[in-house]
N, C-alpha and C positions, 0 to 999 in steps of 0.2 A: 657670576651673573650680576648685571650692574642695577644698582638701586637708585632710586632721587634720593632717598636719604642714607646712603650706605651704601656699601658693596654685601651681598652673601656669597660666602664661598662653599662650597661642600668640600670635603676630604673625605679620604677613607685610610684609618689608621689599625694595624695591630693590637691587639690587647697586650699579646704577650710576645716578644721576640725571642725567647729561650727553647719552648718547646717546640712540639714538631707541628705541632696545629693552632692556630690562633683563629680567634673571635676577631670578624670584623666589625669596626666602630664608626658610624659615621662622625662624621666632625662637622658641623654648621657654624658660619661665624654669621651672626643676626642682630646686630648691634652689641652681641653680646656670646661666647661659646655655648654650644649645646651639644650634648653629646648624646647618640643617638645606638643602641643598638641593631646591628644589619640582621640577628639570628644565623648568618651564615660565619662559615669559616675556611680560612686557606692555610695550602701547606704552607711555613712557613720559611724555605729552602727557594719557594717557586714567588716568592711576593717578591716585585718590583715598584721598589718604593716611590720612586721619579713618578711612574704609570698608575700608580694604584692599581694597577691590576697583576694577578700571578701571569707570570711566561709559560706558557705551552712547550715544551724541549724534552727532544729525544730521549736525553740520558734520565727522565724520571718514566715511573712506569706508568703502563697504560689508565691504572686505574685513577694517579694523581693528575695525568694528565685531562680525564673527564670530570674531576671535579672540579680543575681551575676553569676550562671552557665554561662549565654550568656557573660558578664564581660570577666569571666575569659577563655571563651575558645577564645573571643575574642584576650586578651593579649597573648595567648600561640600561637596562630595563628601567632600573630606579631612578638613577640620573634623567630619566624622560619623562617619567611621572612627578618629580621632586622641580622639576626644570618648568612644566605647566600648570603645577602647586603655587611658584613663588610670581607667574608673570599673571596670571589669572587673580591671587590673593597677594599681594607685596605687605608680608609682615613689617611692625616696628614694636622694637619693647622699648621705648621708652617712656610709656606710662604702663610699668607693675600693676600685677592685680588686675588692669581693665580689658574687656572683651568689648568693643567700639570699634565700627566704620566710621570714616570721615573721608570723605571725597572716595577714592579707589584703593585708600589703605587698611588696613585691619592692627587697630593696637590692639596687644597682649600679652600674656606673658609669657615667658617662656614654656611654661609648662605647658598652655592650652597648643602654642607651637611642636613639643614634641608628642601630644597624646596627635595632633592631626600624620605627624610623619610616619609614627607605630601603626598608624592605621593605617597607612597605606604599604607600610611595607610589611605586615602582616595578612592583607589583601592579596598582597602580590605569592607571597608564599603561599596561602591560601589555592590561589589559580594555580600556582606549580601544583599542587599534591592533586590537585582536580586531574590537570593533566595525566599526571601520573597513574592515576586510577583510572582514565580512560584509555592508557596502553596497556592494562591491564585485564583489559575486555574484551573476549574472544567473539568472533562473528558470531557462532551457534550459541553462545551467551546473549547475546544481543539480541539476535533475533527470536527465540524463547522469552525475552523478555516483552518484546514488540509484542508479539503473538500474545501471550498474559495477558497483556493491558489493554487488549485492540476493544473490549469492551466497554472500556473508559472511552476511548477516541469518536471524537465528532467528524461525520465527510463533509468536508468541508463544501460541496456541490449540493449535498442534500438536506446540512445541515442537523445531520439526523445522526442517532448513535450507531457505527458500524455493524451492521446485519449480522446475523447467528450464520448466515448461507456463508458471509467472505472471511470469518472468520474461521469457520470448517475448512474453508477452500486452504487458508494459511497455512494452518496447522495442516493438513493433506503435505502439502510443498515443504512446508518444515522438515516433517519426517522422510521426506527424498533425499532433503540436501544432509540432513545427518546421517541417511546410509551411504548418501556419496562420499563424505568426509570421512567416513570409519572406513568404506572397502576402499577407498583407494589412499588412503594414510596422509588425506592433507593436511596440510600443517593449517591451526586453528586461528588465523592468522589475517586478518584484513590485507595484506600485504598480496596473499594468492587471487587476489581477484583482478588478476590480470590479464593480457589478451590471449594466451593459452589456455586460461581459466573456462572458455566458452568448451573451445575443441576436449579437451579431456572430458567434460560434462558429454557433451553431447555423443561421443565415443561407451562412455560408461553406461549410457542410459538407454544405447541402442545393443551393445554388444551385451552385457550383462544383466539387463531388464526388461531388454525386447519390447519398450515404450514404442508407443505411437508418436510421430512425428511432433502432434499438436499437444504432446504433453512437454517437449521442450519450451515451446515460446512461452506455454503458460508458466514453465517456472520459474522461467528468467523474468517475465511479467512480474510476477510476486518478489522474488529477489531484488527488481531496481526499487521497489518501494519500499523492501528496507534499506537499502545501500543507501538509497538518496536522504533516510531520516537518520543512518550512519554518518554520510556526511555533513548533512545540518549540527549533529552533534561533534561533529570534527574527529572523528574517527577513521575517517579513510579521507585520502587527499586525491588518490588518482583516480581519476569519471571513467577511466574504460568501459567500466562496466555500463555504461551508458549506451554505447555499440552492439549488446548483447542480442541475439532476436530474440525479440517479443510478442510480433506480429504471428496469429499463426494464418493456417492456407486454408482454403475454401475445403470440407470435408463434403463425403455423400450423403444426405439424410434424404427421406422420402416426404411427400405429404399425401395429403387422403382429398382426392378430389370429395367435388359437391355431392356428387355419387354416393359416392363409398360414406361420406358422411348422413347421408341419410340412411343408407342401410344400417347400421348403427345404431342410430335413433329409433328406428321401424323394429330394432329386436325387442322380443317379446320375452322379456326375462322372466316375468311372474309363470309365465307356459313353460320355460325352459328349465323353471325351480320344480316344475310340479312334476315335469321327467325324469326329472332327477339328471337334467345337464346336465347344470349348476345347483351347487350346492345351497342350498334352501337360507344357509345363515351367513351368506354370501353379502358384503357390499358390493359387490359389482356393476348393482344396477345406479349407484351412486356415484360411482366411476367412469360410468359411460355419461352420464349427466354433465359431467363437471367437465370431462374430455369434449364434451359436445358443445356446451358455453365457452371451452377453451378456443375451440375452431370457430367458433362465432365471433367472437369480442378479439381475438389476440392477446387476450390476458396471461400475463406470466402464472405460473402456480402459485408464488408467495400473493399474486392478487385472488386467485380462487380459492384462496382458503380465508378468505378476507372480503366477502362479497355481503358480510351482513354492513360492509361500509360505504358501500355501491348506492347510488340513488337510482333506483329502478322507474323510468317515468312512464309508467305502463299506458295509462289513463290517455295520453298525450295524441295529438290527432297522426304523430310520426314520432314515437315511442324511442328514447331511448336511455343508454346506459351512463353515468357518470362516475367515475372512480378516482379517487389520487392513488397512482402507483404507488406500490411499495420499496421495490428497487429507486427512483428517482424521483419519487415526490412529484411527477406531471400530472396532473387533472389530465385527463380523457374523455372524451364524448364519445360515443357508439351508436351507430344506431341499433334498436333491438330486431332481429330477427324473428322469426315465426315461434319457432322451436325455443325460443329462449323465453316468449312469451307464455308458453304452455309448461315451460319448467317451472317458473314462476308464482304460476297459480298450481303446480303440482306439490310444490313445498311450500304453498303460502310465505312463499320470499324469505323463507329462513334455510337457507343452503345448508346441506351438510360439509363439514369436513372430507379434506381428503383422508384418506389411507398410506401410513408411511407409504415412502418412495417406493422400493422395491414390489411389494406387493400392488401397489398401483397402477407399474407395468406387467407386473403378470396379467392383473387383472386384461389392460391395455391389449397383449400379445391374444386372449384366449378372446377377448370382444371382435380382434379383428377376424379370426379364424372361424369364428362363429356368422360374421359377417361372409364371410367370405372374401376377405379383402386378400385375396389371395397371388395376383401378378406375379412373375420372375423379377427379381428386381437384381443387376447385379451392382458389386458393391465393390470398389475400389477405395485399400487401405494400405498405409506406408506405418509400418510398426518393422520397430529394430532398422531401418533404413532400406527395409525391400517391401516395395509394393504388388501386395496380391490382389486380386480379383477373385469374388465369392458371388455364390447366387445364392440369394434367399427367396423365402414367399413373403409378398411385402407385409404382411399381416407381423412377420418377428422382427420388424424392422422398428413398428410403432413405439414410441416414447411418451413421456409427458409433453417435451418441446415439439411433440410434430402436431401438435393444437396450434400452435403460435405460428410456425412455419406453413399450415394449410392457410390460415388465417389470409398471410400478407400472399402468399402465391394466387391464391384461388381470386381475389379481386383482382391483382396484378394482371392474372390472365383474361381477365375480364375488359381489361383495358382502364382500370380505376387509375387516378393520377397518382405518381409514388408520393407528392407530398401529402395530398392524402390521406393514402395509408400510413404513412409517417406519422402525422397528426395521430391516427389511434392505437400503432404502435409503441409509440413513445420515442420513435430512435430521434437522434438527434443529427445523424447522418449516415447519407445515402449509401456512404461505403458500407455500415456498417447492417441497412436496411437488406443490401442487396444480397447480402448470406443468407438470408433467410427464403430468397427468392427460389424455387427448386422446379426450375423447369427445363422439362426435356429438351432436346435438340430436334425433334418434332411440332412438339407444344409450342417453341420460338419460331417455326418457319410457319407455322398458322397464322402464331398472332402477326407475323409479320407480313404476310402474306396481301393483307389489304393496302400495304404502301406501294405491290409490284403492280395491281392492276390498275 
């Protein structure tokens, strides 16, 4: 490499030519020899002196033939960092002792020259052993890991710390993909996540689990967002897994018209406690409440259990509700309804709690049956890969999500604008609005009805 004041040369010499392994040494000529330890070593049977590098050939065996490759891409690596070391900083020692820039050269002395080249080729070793340690990490390693720490991680959409909801959901999908791993004997291996990787999944998950259809795209959903933070950390190199479906398909749910949502409302639980329905030490009646502000507002659950954060603008000449989501962080505006109004002063605006999940829909299934919310409803489902048809009484169809889902339908039917409804949904797009729309193919020839005449 040419200098204004000198030539530097690099080499790379033997320590010892006798034995069967030798230490390599770099050689720098800098106005002056310096002699430089590489840390690494070649066989020395395979060293080409002319090259400085070992020869790669048949007649040695496999194993010396992988350490001279590693040798030598080692020292080419070096040569390219030691190469934008000397044209970036152009050493000179000839003033010992001083550490001084002057124009674009660095005087010093030798030694501050070799502690900067130790450091880089200590660095570089360094990054090998990283590598090394990341071929040593299995995907269900990784992702256990992910999964741990998701309560450390910021969304970077929300800004906010990863929710207790998506990090359950995770860990759900974790523990799938390590019984698929164990019952079909894959190997532990970033390497298997290739384009045959989707069909065996999807094959195992229908023949041996009898999964519903939309439990595939969700886990493939959950998989690209480790995969894709696998590949940020350089762990897997091929995107297939990118291809995977993730999307799922439009499912049946019901919603409860304006109807049916007042009869609900109109039950007389305190009467029904005193017959001995309902069981007297029952929250039910608190369950219907919260279901019935669900159908009103469109509020997720994680916002109904969070509604002492709601600005309630009761007073107001056209009253309504304000919340920042939980899931997304959007403000919302609502207007308030009648019913919401009279809940309001029913709990003097201190909402109760829900009731875990499961009992909430019990609750939910025995409020509707009491209602009467009773229709045929049937119900088209693809689990294990064959889709049946079921009739239920739509009263055991009810959910916590069919608050949300009455919510956007029942204006929609109304003829309310979907942005709109968007606005107090929170969605962010239509695609994504329109799942929630659930109307018949009755209900659409109504509403559509006023464009014919």
């Amino acid at each position: 490499m040419a200098h204004k004041k000198g030539i530097i040369n690099l080499n790379y010499n033997l320590k010892s030519k006798t034995d069967e392994w030798s230490l390599v040494i770099l050689v720098i000529y800098l106005d002056k020899r310096i002699k430089i330890s590489t840390q690494q070593v070649a066989y020395v049977k395979a060293w080409d002196n002319m090259e400085k590098r070992c020869v790669v050939a048949s007649n040695y065996p496999d194993r010396i033939n992988r350490a001279s490759r590693r040798l030598n891409k080692f020292l080419d690596t070096l040569d390219v960092s030691l190469k934008k070391l000397f044209e970036e900083h152009p050493f000179h020692l000839d003033k010992p002792n001083i550490f001084q820039k002057v124009g674009k050269y660095l005087y010093s002395d030798s030694d501050y020259v070799k502690q900067v080249i130790q450091k880089i080729i200590q660095n570089q070793i360094n990054g090998e052993l990283r590598e090394e340690e990341k071929k040593k990490i299995t995907p269900l390693q990784f992702f256990q890991s992910y999964v741990d720490n998701m309560h450390k991680r910021v969304d970077p959409r929300t800004r906010k710390f990863i929710s207790d909801r998506t990090v359950g959901h995770h860990k759900t999908v974790l523990k799938r993909f390590q019984s698929f791993f164990a019952e079909k004997y894959m190997k532990d291996d970033f390497s298997v996540f290739d384009r045959s990787f989707q069909d065996v999944f999807i094959n195992w998950a229908y023949t041996s689990k009898n999964y519903r259809s939309n439990t595939i795209p969700a886990s493939f959903s959950v998989l690209k967002v480790w995969l894709n933070e696998a590949a940020h950390q350089g762990l897997i190199k091929d995107d297939t897994y990118k291809s995977y479906q993730s999307k799922s398909s439009d499912v049946d749910n019901i919603y409860l018209t304006e109807d049916e949502i007042s009869r609900l409302y109109a039950l007389d639980i305190p009467a029904l406690m005193s017959k001995g329905v309902i069981d007297a030490k029952s929250r039910i009646e608190e369950t219907r409440d919260l279901f019935i502000i669900g159908c009103l507002t469109g509020l997720r659950q994680s916002d109904l259990n969070h509604l002492d954060r709601a600005l309630f603008d009761v007073e107001a000449k056209k009253p309504t509700i304000t919340i920042v989501t939980e899931k997304t962080s959007e403000k919302v505006t609502i207007p308030m309804h009648t019913y919401i109004k009279e809940l309001y002063a029913k709990y003097e605006g201190k909402f109760p709690q829900m009731c875990y999940k499961s009992r909430f829909i019990e609750h939910l299934k025995e409020l509707g049956r009491l209602a009467e919310i009773n229709d045929e409803v049937i119900v088209k489902e693809n689990r294990g890969g064959k889709v049946t048809s079921t009739k239920h009484k739509k009263y055991e169809l009810i959910k916590s999500h069919t608050a949300r889902r009455s919510f956007a339908t029942n204006l929609y039917l109304k003829g309310a604008p979907t942005v709109g409804i968007m606005k107090m949904t929170g969605h962010t797009t239509e695609a994504n609005f329109m799942k929630y729309i659930k109307v018949t193919r009755e209900e659409n020839a109504e509403l559509m009805q006023q464009y014919f005449e």
